[in-house]
One Martini backbone bead per residue (centre of mass of N, CA, C, O) as a GRO file, in nm:
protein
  239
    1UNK     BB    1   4.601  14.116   9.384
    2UNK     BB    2   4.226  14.195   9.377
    3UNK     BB    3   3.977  14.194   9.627
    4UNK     BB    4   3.608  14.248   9.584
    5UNK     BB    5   3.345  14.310   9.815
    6UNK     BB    6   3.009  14.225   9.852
    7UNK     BB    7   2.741  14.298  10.061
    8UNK     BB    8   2.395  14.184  10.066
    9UNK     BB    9   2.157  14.319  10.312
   10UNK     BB   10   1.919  14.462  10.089
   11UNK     BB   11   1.697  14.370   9.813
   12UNK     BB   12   1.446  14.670   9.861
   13UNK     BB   13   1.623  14.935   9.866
   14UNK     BB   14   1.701  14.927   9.545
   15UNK     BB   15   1.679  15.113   9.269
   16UNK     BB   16   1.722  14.952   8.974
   17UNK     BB   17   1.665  15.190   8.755
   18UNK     BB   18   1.884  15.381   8.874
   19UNK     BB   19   2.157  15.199   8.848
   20UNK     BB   20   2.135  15.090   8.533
   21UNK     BB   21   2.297  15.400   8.446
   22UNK     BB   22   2.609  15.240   8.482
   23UNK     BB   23   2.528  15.058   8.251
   24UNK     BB   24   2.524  14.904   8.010
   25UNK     BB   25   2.259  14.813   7.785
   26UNK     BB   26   2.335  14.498   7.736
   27UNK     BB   27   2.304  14.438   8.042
   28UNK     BB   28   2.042  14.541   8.076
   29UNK     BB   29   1.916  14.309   7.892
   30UNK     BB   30   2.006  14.088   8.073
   31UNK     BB   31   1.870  14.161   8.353
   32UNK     BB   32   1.577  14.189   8.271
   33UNK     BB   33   1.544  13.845   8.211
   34UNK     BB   34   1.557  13.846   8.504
   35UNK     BB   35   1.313  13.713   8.741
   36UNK     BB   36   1.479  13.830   9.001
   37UNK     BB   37   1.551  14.065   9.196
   38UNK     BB   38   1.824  13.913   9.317
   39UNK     BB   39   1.973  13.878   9.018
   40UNK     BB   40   1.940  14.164   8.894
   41UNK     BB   41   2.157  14.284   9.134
   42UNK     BB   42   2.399  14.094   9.121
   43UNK     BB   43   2.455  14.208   8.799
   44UNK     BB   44   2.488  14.477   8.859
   45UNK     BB   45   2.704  14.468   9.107
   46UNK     BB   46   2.911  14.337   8.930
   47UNK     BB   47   2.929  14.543   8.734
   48UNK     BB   48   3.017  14.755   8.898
   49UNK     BB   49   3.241  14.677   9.058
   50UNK     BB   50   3.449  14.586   8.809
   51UNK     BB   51   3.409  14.938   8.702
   52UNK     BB   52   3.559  15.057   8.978
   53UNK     BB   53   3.832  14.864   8.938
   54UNK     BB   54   3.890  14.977   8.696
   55UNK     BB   55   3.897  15.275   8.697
   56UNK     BB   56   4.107  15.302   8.960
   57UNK     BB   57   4.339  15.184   8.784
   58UNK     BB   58   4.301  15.347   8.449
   59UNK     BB   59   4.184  15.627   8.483
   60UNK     BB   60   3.886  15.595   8.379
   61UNK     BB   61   3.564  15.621   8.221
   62UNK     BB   62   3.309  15.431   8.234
   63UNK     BB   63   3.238  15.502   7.887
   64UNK     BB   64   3.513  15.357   7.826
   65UNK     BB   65   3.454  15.099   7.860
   66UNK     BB   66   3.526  14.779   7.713
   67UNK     BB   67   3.374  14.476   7.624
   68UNK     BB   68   3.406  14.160   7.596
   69UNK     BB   69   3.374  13.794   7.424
   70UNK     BB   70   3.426  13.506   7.410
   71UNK     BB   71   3.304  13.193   7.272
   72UNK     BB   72   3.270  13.086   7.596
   73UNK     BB   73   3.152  13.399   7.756
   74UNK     BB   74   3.415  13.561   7.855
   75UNK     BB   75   3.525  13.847   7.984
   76UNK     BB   76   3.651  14.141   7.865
   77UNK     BB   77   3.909  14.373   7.766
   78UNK     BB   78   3.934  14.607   7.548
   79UNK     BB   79   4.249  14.749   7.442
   80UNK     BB   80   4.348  14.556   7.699
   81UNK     BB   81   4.647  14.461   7.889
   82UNK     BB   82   4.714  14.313   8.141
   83UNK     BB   83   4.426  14.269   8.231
   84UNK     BB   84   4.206  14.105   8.490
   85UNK     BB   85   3.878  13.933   8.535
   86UNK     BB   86   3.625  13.847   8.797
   87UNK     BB   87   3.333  13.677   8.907
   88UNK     BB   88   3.077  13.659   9.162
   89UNK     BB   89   2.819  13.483   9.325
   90UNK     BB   90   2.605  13.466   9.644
   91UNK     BB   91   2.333  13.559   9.797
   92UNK     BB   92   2.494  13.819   9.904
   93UNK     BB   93   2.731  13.791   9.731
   94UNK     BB   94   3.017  13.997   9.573
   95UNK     BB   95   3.263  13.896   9.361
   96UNK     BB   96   3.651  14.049   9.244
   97UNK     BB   97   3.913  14.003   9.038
   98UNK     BB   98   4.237  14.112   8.980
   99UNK     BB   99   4.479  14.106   8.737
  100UNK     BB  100   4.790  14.024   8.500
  101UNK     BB  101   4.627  13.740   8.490
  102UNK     BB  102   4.462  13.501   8.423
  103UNK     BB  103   4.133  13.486   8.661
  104UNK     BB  104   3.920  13.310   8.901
  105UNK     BB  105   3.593  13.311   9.082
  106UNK     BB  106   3.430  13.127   9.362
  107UNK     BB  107   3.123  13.157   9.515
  108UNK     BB  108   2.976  12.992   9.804
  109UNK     BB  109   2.688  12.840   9.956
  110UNK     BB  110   2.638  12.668  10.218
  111UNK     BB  111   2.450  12.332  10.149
  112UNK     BB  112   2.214  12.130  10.150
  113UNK     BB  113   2.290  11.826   9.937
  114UNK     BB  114   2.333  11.602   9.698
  115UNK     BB  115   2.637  11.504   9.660
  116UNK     BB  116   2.675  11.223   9.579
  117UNK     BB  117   2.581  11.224   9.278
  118UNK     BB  118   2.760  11.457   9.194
  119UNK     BB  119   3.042  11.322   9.225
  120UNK     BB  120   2.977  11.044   9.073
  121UNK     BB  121   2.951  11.223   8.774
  122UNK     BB  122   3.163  11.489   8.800
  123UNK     BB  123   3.366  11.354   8.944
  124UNK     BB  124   3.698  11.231   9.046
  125UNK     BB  125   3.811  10.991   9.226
  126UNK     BB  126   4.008  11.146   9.402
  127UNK     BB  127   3.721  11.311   9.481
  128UNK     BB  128   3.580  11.122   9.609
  129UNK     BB  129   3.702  11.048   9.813
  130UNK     BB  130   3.772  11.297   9.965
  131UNK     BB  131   3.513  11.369  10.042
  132UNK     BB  132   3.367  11.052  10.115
  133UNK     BB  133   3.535  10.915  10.289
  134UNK     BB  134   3.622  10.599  10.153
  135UNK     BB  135   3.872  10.555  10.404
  136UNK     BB  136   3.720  10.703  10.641
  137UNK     BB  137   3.557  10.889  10.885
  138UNK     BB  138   3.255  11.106  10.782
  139UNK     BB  139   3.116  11.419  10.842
  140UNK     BB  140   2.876  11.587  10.684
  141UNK     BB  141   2.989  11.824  10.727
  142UNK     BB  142   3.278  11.741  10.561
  143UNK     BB  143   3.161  11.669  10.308
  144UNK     BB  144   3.046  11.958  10.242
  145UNK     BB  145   3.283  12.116  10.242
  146UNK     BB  146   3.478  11.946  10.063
  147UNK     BB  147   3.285  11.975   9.830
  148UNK     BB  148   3.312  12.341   9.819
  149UNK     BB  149   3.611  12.342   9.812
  150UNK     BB  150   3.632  12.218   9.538
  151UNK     BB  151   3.391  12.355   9.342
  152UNK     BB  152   3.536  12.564   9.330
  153UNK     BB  153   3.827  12.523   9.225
  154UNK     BB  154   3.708  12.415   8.943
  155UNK     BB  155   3.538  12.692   8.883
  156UNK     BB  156   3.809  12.861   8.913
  157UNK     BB  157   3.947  12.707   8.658
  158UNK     BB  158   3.740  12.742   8.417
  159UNK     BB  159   3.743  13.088   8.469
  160UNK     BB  160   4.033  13.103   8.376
  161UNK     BB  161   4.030  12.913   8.104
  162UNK     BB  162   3.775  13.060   7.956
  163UNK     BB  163   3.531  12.771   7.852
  164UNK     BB  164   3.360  12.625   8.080
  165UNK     BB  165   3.219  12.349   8.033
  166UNK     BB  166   3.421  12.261   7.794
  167UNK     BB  167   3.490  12.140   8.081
  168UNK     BB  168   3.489  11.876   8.224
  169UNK     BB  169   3.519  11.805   8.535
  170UNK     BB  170   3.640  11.515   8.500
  171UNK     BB  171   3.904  11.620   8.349
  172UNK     BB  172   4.005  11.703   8.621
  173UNK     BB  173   4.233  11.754   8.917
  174UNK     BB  174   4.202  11.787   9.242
  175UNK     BB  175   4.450  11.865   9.486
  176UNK     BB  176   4.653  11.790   9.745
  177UNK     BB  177   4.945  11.783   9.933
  178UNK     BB  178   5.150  11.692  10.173
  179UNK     BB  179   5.154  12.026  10.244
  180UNK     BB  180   4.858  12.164  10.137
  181UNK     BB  181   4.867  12.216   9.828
  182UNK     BB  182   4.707  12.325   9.546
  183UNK     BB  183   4.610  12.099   9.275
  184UNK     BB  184   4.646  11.967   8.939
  185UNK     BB  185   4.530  11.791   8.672
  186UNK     BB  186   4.574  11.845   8.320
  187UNK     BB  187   4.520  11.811   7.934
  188UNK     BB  188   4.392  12.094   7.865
  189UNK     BB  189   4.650  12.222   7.945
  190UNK     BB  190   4.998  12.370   7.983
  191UNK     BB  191   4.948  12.550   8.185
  192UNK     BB  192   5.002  12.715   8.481
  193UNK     BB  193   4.831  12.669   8.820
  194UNK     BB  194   4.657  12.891   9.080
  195UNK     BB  195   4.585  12.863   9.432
  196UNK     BB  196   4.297  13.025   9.639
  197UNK     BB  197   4.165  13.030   9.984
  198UNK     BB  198   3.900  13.218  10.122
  199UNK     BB  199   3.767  13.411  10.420
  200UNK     BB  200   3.472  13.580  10.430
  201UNK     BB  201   3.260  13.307  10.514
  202UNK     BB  202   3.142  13.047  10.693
  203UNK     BB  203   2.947  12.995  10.490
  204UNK     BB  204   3.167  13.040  10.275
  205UNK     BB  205   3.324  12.967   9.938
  206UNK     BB  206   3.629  13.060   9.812
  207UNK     BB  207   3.805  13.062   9.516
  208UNK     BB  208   4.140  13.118   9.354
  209UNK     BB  209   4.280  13.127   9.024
  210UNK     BB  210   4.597  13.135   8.826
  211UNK     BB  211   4.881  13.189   8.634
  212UNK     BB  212   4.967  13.369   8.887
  213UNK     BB  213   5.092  13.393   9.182
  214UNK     BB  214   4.918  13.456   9.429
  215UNK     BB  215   4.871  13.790   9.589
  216UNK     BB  216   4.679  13.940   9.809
  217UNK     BB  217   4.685  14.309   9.859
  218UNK     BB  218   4.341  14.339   9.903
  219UNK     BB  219   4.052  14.312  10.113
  220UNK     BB  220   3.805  14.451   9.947
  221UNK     BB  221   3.521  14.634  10.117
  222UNK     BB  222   3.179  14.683  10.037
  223UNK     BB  223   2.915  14.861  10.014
  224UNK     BB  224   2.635  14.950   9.835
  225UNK     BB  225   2.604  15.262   9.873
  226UNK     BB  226   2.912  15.317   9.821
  227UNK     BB  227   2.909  15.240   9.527
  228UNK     BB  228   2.686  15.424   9.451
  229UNK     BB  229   2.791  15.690   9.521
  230UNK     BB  230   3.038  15.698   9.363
  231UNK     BB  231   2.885  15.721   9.066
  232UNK     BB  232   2.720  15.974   9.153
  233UNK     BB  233   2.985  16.154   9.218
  234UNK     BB  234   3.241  16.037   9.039
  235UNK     BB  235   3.193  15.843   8.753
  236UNK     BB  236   2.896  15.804   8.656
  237UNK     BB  237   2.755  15.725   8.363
  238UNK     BB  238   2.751  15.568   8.055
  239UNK     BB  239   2.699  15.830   7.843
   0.00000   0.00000   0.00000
């Protein structure tokens, strides 16, 4: 597996208009919709990113990529086998894995936010114990981690078998086992799934979820000039 890193360091230094020609038309059109100039960025930013992915692996043309869309929105690649992506976005980061196999991954930016309201509606009861520490003495620091782990982990599980919402946060449970091995309970799939959780930055939680055993080969980081110059010297526009 292949994990690719981008920090957005400056939101302000880069013509929009001039990078979204490296991106597909119907991308475009969804970018535009987006009311902030920092949305736009993360979306466009998330496109090249994983099409500089595709393009180093199989060594094809930008404008041959072809994506689709399955009935629950996630993205895949048109008349290409056994190779996966997912995109996540948070704050300044872009991130992006590749695998052989169904995949997903998901970054947030660790916040003060109303946790119990959340868990308690939305979490299943062994992960509200675990979160809000219902039978140990628990620090809103560590309620805060314990929650931003669990749900990277819960929604890099749903982006993996690629359903969105349509499945429940509650109807499947995360949980650590007595090795620390993080499992999942679900009736969901019959699926086996894997998961790992990597640290790129202490301010954010990152997990990434896998119908095969993670192997991380790579912890690609690039920063965004070098991706658009990649694009402007090597890999060219959409058209």
């Amino acid at each position: 597996m292949k994990v690719s890193i981008l920090k957005i360091s400056d939101f302000s230094e880069v013509d929009i208009n001039k990078i979204k020609q490296y991106i597909s038309e119907e991308k475009r059109r969804k970018v535009d919709k987006f009311f902030k100039r920092e949305d736009k960025l993360r979306g466009i930013y998330g496109e090249l990113l994983i099409r500089k992915i595709i393009i180093d692996k199989l060594k094809i043309n930008n404008k041959d990529i072809k994506f689709q869309m399955n009935k629950y929105g996630k993205l895949y690649l048109k008349d290409i086998e056994n190779l996966y992506f997912n995109i996540s976005h948070s704050e300044e980061y872009v991130v992006c894995c590749l695998d052989n196999k169904p995949v997903g991954i998901d970054i947030e930016m660790i916040k003060p936010i109303e946790i119990k309201e959340i868990v308690e509606n939305f979490f299943t009861i062994s992960e509200q114990n675990y979160i809000l520490g219902k039978n140990t003495l628990t620090t809103s620091k560590e309620i805060t981690n314990k929650f931003y782990e669990i749900w990277t982990l819960k929604e890099s599980f749903i982006k993996c078998v690629g359903k969105g919402l349509y499945i429940p946060l509650n109807e499947f449970n995360i949980y650590f086992d007595k090795k620390g091995e993080i499992n999942i309970d679900t009736k969901k799939t019959e699926n086996k799934y894997f998961f790992k959780q990597i640290t790129i930055d202490k301010a954010y939680k990152t997990s990434i979820c896998s119908q095969g055993s993670i192997k991380i080969n790579e912890l690609n980081y690039i920063m965004p000039k070098q991706l658009i110059n990649e694009f402007y010297y090597k890999y060219g526009n959409f058209e």
